[in-house]
C-alpha positions, 0 to 999 in steps of 0.5 A, spaced: 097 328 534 094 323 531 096 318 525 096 322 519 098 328 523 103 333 523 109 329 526 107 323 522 107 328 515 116 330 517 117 323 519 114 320 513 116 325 508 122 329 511 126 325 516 132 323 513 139 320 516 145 326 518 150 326 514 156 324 519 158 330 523 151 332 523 145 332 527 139 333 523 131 332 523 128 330 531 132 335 535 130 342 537 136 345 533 140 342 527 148 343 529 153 342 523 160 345 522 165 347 517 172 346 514 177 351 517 179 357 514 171 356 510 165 361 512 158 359 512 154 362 507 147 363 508 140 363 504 132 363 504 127 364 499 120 362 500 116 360 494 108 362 494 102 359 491 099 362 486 105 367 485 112 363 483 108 357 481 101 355 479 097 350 483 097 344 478 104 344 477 107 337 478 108 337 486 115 333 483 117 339 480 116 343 485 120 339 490 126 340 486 125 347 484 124 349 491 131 346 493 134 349 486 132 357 486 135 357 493 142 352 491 143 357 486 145 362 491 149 358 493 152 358 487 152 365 486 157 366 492 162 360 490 159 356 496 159 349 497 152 346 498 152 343 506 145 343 508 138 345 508 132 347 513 124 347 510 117 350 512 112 348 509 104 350 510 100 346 507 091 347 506 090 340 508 095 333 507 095 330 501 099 323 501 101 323 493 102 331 493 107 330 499 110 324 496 112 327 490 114 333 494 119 329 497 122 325 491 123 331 487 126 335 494 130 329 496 133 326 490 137 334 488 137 334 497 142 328 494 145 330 488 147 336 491 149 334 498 144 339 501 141 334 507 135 336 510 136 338 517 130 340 520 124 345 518 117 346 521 110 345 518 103 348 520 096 349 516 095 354 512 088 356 508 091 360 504 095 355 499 102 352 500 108 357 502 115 354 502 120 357 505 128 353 504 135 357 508 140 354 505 147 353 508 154 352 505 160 353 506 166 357 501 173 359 503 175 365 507 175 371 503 173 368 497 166 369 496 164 372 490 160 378 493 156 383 488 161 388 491 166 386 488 166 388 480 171 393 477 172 398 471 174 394 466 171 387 467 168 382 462 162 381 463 159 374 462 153 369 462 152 362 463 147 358 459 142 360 454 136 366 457 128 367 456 126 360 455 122 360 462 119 367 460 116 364 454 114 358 457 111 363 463 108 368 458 105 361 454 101 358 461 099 364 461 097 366 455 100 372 454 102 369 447 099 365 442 098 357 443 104 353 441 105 346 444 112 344 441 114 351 443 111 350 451 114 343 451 121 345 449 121 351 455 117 348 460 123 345 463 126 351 464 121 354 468 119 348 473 126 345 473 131 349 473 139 347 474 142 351 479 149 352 476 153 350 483 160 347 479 161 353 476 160 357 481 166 354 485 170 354 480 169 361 479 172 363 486 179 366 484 177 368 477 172 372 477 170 379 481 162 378 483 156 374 482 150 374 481 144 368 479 139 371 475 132 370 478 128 377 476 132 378 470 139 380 467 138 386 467 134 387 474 139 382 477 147 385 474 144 392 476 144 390 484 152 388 482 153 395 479 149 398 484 153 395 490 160 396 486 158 403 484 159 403 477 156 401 471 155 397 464 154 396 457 152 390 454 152 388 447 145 385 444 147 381 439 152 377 444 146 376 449 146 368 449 137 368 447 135 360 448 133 357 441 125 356 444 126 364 442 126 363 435 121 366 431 119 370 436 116 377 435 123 381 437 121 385 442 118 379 446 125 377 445 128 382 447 123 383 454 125 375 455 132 376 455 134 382 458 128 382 464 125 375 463 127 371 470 127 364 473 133 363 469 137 361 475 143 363 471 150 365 472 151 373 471 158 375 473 164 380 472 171 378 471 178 381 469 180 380 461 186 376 463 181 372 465 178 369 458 181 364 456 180 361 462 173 362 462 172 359 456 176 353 458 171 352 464 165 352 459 169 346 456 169 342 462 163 343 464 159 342 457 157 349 459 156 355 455 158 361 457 158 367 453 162 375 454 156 380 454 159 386 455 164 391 460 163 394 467 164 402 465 164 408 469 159 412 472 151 408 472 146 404 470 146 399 463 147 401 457 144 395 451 147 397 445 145 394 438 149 391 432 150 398 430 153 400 436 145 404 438 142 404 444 136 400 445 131 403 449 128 398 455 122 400 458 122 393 462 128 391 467 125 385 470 121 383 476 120 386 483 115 383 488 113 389 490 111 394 484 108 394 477 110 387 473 109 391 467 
């Protein structure tokens, strides 16, 4: 292989040191272990060109979103953040690009604790694809799984919702211009915050879990689908993102019941438990807002200020049919 090639490519960008007690970048497999009485927990996600991000994006900003949507699996399951693998396809070798990959990659890699281990590289005509498996650990039978809701449960929301549907609805121009508006939610989109100390403080206080990546109500019907039961969540209690305001009320609606890329926190929990979530919220500077009650029976219902059900003619993202 010659210089610049694809050996040159991971020892420059991606070679890290292990972190103690592992084996990383160099061998054929990473090797690693967990603490007793913890079980691994596993994630992968793939980001593509053209569909998860624009082409100009700052490649800075991608690194850290790339390691992001996958820690926030991760948090989803009340983990702890052990290590990371990378495959990357690439059009052609692009020094600055690859250096502010890496930057943005390694600087949450650290901050995280998520240590790069290995991964591959290959050429691809076809635009950047990534493809991140994350591994953590959390303890044994304490993993918040989406099976686990029960009737009668809060149902309840970290942050705030929308920001990154408006700022994707804004890039694409599916809304009028507005540069203050992009600006404040742009952020949202391209440098998400997985919320990883939330959810391992929420291993033994809450039921299920899940992060929202193709909207609330796509995303909390996964839950009631896999605990066989349903929900009834109160609009006027969704925690809309201030980038909102102003905004036509049905593209405020869409945004937060079905906008993704929030990489937030939806999770169920008995009411016993209120006032120690709310305690939470004040640790972590974090708001945390109760947005309804698991029910019997199926489906969500969304009921208004007046207790009427609002339709809902959109439920969020799906890879393989009509994006609406």
């Amino acid at each position: 292989m010659q210089p610049g090639g694809e050996f040159d490519l991971i020892a420059r960008y991606f070679s890290r040191p292990a972190p103690d007690g592992m084996l990383g970048v160099g061998d054929d497999c990473a090797l690693l272990s967990t603490a007793p009485g913890c079980e691994l927990a596993v994630s992968t996600d793939m980001l593509v060109e053209g569909r998860h991000f624009f082409s100009d994006v700052d490649p800075r900003l991608l690194g850290h979103k790339s390691l992001a949507v996958n820690l926030s699996d991760l948090a989803a399951m009340g983990a702890r953040p052990l290590a990371c693998t990378l495959a990357i396809s690439l059009p052609r070798i692009d020094p600055d690009w690859l250096q502010g990959f890496s930057e943005g990659f390694h600087a949450l890699s650290a901050e995280s604790g998520c240590a790069l281990l290995g991964g591959d590289t290959t050429r691809s005509p076809m635009g950047v694809v990534i493809s991140i498996t994350v591994l953590g650990e959390v303890r044994r039978n304490q993993a918040l799984r989406r099976d686990a809701a029960r009737v009668g449960d809060d149902i309840w929301v970290s942050g705030t919702l929308g920001a990154a549907d408006v700022a994707l609805r804004l890039m694409q121009g599916r809304l009028p211009a507005d540069a203050a508006r992009l600006c404040a939610a742009r952020p949202f989109l391209e440098r998400p915050v997985p919320r990883l100390k939330l959810g391992r403080y929420l291993t033994g206080v809450a039921h299920a879990a899940i992060d929202i990546s193709d909207g609330l109500l796509q995303d909390l019907g996964h839950i009631l689908d896999a605990s066989q039961c349903a929900a009834e969540l109160w609009l006027d209690a969704l925690p809309a993102d201030p980038v909102l305001d102003g905004l036509d009320a049905a593209v405020r609606h869409d945004a937060i019941l079905a906008g993704g890329d929030a990489y937030e926190l939806c999770f169920t929990a008995p009411p016993r438990r209120r006032e120690q979530i709310q305690t939470l919220s004040r640790q972590l500077n974090l708001p945390i807002a109760r947005i309804g009650e698991i029910r019997r029976g199926a489906g969500v219902r969304v009921l208004d200020a007046g207790g009427q059900v609002l339709p809902i003619p959109h439920r969020g993202f799906d890879h393989f049919a009509d994006e609406g």
